[in-house]
N, C-alpha and C positions, 0 to 999 in steps of 0.2 A: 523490569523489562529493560529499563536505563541503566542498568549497576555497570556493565562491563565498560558502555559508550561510554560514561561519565568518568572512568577510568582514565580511560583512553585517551579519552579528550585532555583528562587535567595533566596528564605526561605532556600531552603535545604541548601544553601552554607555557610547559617549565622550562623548554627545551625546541624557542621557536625553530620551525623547521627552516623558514626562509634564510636566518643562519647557516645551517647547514651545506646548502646548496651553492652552487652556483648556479645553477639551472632552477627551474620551477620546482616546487613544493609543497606539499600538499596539506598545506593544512588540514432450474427448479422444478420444482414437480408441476405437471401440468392438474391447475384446479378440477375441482369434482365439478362432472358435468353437471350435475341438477342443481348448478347456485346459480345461471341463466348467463354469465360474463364468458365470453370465452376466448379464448387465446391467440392474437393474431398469429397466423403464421410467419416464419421469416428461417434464414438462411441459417439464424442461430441458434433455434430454439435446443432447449439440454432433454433428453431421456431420462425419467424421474422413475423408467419402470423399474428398474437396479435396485436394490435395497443394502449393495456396500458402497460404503464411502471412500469415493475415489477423492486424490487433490487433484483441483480444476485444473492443474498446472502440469508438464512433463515434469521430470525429474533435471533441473539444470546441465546442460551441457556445456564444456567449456570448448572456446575458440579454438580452431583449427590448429594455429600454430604453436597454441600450447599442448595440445592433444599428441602433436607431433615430437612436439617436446621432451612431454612425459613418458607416449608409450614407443619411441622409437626404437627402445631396445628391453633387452631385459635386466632388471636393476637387479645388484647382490651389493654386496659392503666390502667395501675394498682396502686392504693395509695401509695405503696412503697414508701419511701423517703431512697433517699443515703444519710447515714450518712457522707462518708467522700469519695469524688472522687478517693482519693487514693487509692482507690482499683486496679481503672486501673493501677496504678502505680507501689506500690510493693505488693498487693499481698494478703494485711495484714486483708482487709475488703472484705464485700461482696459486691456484684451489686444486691441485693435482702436479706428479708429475712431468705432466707435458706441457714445451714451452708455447703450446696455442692457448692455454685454457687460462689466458691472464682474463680477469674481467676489469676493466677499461674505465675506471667512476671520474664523477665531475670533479675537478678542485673545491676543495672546503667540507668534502664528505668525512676527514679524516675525524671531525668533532661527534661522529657515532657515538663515539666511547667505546665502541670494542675492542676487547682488552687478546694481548697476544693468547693462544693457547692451546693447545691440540688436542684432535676430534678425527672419528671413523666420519668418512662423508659414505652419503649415496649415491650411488650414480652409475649410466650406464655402460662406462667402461670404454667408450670410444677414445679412441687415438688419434686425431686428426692428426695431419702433417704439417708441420711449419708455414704458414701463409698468412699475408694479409686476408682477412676476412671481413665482412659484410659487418656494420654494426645494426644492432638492435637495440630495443628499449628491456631493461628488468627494472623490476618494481622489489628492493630489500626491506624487511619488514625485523626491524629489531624493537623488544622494549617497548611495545603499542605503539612505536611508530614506523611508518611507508616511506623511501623516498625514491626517486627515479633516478636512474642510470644507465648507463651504457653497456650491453650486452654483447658480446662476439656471439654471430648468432650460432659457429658450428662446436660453440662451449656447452660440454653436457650441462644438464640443469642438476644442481645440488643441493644439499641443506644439511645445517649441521646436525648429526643424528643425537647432541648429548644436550641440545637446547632446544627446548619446545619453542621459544618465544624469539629460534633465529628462522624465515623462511626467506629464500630468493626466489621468484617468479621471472618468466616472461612476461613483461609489462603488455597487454593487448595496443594493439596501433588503431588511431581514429576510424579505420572505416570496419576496423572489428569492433570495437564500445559503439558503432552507431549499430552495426549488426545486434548485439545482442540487447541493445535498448529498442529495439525495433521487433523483436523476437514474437512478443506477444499482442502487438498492437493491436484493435480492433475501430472498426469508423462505421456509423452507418447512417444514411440519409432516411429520413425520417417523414415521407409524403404523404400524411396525415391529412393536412389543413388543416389542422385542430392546434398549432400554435408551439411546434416543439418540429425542429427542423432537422437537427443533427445532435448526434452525441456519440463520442471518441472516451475510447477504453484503454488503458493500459496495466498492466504488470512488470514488476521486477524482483525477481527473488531477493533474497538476504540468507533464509534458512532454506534446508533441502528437507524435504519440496518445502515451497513454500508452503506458509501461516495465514496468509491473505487471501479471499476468497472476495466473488463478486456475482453479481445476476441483474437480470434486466429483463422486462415483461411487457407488452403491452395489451390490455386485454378491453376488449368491445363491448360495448356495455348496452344492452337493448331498450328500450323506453319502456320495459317491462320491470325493468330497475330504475334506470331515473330517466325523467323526460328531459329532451333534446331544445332547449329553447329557440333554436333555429330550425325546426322545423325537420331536421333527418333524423332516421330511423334508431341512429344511434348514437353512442356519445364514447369515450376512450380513457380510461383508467391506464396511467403510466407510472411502471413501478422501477426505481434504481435503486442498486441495493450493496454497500461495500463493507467488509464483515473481517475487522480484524483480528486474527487468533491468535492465541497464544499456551505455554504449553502443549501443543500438536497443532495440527491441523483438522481435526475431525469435524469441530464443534464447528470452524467456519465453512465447511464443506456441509453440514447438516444443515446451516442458516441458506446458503446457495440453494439447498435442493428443495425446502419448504418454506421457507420463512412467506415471501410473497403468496401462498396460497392462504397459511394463516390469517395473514391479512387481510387479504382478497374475499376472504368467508364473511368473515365479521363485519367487513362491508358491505357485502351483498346484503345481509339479514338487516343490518341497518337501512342502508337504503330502501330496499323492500317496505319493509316497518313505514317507514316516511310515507314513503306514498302509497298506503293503505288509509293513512291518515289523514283526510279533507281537509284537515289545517294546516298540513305541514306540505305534503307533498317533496321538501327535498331537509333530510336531516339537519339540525342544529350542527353548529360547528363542535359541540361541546360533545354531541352523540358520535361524529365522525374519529374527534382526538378518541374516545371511549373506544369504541372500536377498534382502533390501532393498537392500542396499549391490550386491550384484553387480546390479541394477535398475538404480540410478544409475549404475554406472561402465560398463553395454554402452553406456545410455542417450550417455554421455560419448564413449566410445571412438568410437559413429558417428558423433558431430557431428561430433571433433576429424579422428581419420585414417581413415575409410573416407570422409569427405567428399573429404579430398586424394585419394584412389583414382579418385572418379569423376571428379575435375576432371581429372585428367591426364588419363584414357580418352576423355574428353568432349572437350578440347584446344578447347572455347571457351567465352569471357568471357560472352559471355550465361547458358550452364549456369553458370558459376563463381558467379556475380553472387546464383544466387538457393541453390545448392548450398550453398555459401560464409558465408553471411548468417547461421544459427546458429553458427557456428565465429568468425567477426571479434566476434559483438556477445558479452555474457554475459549470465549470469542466477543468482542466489542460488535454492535450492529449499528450502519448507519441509514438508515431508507429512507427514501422520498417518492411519496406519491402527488402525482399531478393529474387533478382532474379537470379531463376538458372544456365541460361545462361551463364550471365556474372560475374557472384560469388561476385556481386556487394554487399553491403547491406548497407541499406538508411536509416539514423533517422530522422523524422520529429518529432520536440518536440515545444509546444506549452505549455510554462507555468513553472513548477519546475521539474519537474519531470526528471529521467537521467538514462540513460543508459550508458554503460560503457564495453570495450574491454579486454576480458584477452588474451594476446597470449606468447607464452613462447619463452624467451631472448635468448643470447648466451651460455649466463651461466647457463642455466637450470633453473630459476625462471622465474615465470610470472612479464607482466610489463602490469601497468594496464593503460590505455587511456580512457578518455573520450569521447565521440559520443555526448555529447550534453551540452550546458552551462543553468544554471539554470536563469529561464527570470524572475526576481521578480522588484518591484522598487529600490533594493538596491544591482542591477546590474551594474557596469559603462556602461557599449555599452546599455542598458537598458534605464539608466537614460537620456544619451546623445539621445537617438533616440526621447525620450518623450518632450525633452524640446525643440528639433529641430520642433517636430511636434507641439505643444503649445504653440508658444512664448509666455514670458510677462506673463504666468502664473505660479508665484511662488510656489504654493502648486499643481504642476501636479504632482509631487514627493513630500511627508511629509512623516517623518520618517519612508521610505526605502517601502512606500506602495504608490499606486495608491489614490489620492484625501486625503491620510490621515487615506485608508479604507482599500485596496483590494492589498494583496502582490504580487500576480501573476501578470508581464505586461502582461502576452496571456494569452487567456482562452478562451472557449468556453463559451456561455450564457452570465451568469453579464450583465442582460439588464441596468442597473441601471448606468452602466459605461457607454453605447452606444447609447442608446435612446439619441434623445432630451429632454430637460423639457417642450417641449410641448408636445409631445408624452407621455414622464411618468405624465404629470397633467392629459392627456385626460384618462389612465390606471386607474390610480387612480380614479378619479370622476366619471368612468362608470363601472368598475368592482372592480379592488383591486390593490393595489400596494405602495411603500415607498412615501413619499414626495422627491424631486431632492435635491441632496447636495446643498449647497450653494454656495459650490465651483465648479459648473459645468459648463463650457462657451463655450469650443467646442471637444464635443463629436464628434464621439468615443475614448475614454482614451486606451481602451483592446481591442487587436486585437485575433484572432482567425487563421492568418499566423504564421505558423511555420518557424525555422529555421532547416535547413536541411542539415547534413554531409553524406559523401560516404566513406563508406571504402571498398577496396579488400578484399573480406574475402581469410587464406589461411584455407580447411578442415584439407590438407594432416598434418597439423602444432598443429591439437587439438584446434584452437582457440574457443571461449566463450565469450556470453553475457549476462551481467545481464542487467535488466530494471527492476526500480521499482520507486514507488511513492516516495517523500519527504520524510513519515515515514524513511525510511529504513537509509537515508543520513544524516539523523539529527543524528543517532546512529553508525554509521559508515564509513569512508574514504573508497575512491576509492581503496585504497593498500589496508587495510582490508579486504573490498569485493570480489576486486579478489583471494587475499591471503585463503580466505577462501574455498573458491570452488575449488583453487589448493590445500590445504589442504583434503579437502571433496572428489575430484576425486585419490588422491594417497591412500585415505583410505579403496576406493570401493574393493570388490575384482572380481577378475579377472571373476570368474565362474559367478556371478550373475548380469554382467552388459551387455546389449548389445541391440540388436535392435531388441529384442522380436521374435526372428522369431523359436527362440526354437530347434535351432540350438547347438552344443557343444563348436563353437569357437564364443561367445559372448566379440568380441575383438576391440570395438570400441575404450576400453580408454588404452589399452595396450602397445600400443607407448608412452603414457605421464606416466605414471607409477612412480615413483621414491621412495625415501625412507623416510618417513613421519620422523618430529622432533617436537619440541616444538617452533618452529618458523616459522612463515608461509614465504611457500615457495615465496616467490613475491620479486621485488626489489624495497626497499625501498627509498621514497624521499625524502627529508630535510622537516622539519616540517611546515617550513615560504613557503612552493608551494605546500603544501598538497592542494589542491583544486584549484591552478591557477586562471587564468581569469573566471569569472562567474562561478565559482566553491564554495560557502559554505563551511564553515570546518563542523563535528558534533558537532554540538550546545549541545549536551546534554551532551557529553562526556566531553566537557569543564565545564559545570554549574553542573555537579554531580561530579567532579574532579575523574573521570573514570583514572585509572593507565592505561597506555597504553601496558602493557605486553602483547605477545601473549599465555602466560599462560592461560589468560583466558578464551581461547576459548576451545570448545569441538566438537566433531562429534561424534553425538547419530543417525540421523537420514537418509533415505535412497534418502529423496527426498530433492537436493539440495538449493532447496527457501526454504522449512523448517529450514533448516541447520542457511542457513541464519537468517534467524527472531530469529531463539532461539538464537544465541550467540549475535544478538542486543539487546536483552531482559536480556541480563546477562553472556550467556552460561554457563561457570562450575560454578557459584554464582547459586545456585539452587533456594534459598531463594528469590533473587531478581528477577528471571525470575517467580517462582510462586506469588511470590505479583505482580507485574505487570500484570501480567493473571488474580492476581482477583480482581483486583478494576474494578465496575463494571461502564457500562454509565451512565450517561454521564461524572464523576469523573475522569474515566480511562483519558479522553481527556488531562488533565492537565499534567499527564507523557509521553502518548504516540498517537502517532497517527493514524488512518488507514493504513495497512500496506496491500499493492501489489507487489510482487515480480514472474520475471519470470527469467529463466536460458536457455539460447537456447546454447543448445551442436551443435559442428561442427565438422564431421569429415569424412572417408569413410565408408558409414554403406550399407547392402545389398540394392537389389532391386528391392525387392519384391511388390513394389507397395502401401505396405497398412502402415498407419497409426495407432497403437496399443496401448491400456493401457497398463502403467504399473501397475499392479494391487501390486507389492511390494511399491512402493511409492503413492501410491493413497490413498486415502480417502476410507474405506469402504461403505461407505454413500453417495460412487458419483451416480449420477443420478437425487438425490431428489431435489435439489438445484431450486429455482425458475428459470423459464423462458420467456422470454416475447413473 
């Protein structure tokens, strides 16, 4: 999943970019009605009647000006011959015949390395006329690495057609990279009473469409499943859910549209069971993780072999094609369910993915805990489970991946892990599918059981969780992350934050309040335990030689996943967070990766019952978004 960033990354190290420059540098379905829980209504719920798998996502669209850019005429390949590449360099020559189409670079870009040479370009064949023109920003992409420059904006856009790994861009300008960071936001106040006030959604592609999926439920739960210790009629089952794909998108688009009912079942029957029970009345902790896990592994067992069932029954490639399509691709799951009752909240994580605890210390900073360890092959308790389960099989673990292939040890789908090779010859030879590794001898390698923590939440305390995909941890520490969102809630103000209900005393974050600095508020931990046990450090932060100040973060944005992603992408480096926005796919992949992120606030908020946008940290464009 890392091979190309890891790349990419280790050019950039050989060849600081800050050198280079003078300027900056960049280094679900709705449950079955007879299990008695049912579905709060709200403004988002998904249509689970569809039986094709849509991505949650549009299909990326790129910024205006570069839209304008690219399609403002129509492109052919034109005679031209560059006389001297150096143009891209300093300045000095043209990219065409005409004497406007100089493009204009910083001093010190000349250490590229691009060597003279001549090449057919592309481009739309415009002629401007001699004039001072307007500068813009381009973003030059040679050799895995981006740097920024100076653009004439009425200069056709080109590339050289004889080198895949030369491309020029219009660099996006900040209030476009805040547009397209803002593209998919979602916020919504949360008027329960039950202890869970707000929680902020985001997305950002990397792959088209994206590989990242996500869902959110909340479902009511009657005293007919578990009694209410206070005395009302009901109690509230809260489910988040962040599902990293890979190889396609299907499998995390099939985790979006079911995963949460799987779960939701096993609960019910558990619960239920309990309080048939005079003794028990509300399930063992042991019976509820039990539950969970048998969720994710029917969940597993249908993609994996009752899909093979129907393809054989079916005996055609068209059925297979779309039958098939969660089983070939995979997906990482991270859920959390919170129940109201007992102010419990559960992580089940299956793969890389992590979620992570802010609560606030003695001393008035956050301290941040992890909720889940990251399950890759270059896990220790990972590794040791694999070779316990494989003996005698020296490459079940090759360099820190599954077979030499597959980083994730859980996952949903990755037939290719779990199947027999009889199974994958009979797929192969009658519909479609890989040839068996060689190294395959006793399947299943990837499991689809989670590992599963509980914590107390406390509201009354302000505590906070983030969940987000891999993206996010490759670019930032657990202290960082919560640092930042303690940062992001002392900046909110007082009158514009609260549980929607439109009310005057919107005063959910007004107990954690304090007095914002230049150092995120959190406590920090020695460098050598930044990540612990099955904890990752940021890979990129290392391989970009990222200065670890908290100078460089900023708070622009209202909706705190956004917050997030933008100061992963750079924060006050304006430069580096708009190149990173516009290198387009599949390219972008090499710097960064799908990114999911959610925030779930906890605290005492009213209750009123209802569930509400926030329409200040939303997406103006919510609604549109595919559904399955």
């Amino acid at each position: 999943m890392r091979r190309a960033a890891l790349q990419a990354l280790r050019s950039a190290r050989r060849t600081p970019v800050r050198r280079l420059l003078g300027s900056k540098a960049f280094q679900v379905a709705t449950p079955n009605r007879s299990l008695g829980p049912r579905p709060i209504s709200s403004t988002h719920k998904r249509d689970g009647s569809s039986q094709v798998l849509l991505s949650s996502m549009r299909f990326p669209t790129y910024p205006l000006a570069a839209l304008l850019a690219l399609l403002g005429g129509v492109y052919f390949y034109q005679d031209g011959r560059v006389s001297d590449l150096g143009a891209l360099v300093n300045g000095n020559n043209t990219l065409a015949k005409s004497p406007a189409t100089a493009i204009q670079q910083p001093e010190g870009l000349s250490s590229l390395g691009v060597q003279p040479a001549t090449s057919t370009l592309v481009t739309n064949g415009a002629k401007p006329e001699p004039a001072e023109v307007a500068q813009g920003r381009t973003l030059i992409v040679q050799d895995d690495q981006f740097y920024a420059g100076d653009l004439a904006e009425e200069v056709p856009l080109s590339k050289e057609a004889e080198d895949p790994n030369g491309q020029t861009l219009e660099m996006l300008t900040p209030e476009q990279a805040t547009r397209r960071l803002r593209r998919n936001e979602e916020s919504y106040f949360v008027g329960r009473g039950r202890g869970v006030v707000r929680y902020d959604v985001v997305q950002l592609p990397s792959n088209n469409p994206i590989e990242d999926d996500h869902a959110e439920k909340i479902v009511e739960v009657p005293q007919t499943v578990t009694p209410s210790p206070d005395g009302s009629s009901t109690s509230d089952w809260m489910f988040w859910g962040v599902f990293d794909g890979h190889s396609g998108w299907t499998t995390s688009a099939k985790l979006r549209q079911v995963l949460i009912s799987f779960v939701a079942r096993e609960l019910n029957a558990t619960y239920t069971s309990a309080l048939r029970d005079p003794a028990l009345s509300f399930p063992s902790a042991d019976a509820i993780d039990t539950a969970i896990k048998k969720g994710f592994l029917r969940l597993d067992h249908e993609i994996i072999h009752e899909s093979v069932d129907k393809v054989m029954k079916s005996n055609s490639k068209r059925a297979a094609a779309e039958i098939l399509a969660p089983a070939l691709s995979g997906s990482c799951a991270l859920l959390s369910f919170y129940d109201s009752r007992s102010k419990l909240f559960r992580v089940a994580c299956t793969g890389d993915s992590r979620a992570v605890l802010g609560r606030r210390g003695p001393a008035g900073k956050w301290i941040a805990t992890a909720l889940s360890e990251d399950q890759t092959g270059g896990t220790p308790s990972e590794m040791e489970r694999l070779r316990a389960e494989h003996p005698g099989e020296e490459y079940v673990v090759r360099h820190g991946r599954i077979l030499g292939g597959l980083e994730p040890s859980r996952a949903f789908g990755d037939s290719m892990y779990k199947w027999s090779k009889d199974v994958q010859d009979r797929m192969k030879k009658s519909f479609f599918g890989k040839t068996a590794s060689p190294l395959l001898k006793t399947p299943p390698y990837v499991t689809a059981e989670p590992i599963i923590t509980t914590t107390k939440v406390e509201p009354e305390k302000g505590d906070f969780v983030v969940m987000a995909t891999d993206g996010l941890w490759e670019m930032l520490s657990n202290e960082e992350v919560v640092g930042l969102v303690g940062q992001w809630l002392e900046s909110q103000p007082r009158t514009s934050t609260g549980s929607g209900t439109g009310s005057s005393d919107r005063s959910w974050l007004k107990s954690w309040l304090g007095g914002s600095g230049k150092t995120l508020p959190v406590e920090k931990v020695p460098e050598s335990n930044n990540g612990g046990e099955g904890q990752r450090i940021p890979i990129r932060q290392t391989q970009w030689n990222v200065v670890g100040s908290d100078a460089r973060f900023v708070v622009e944005d209202k909706n705190a996943a956004t917050h997030l992603i933008r100061n992963a992408l750079g924060g006050r480096d304006r430069d580096m967070v708009c190149a990173l926005l516009t290198l387009p796919s599949p390219f972008s992949r090499r710097y960064r990766d799908d990114l999911t992120v959610e925030v779930i606030f906890f605290g005492e908020g009213d209750n009123s019952g209802d569930v509400v946008r926030n329409p200040d940290a939303s997406a103006s464009n919510f609604g549109l978004k595919a559904k399955l």
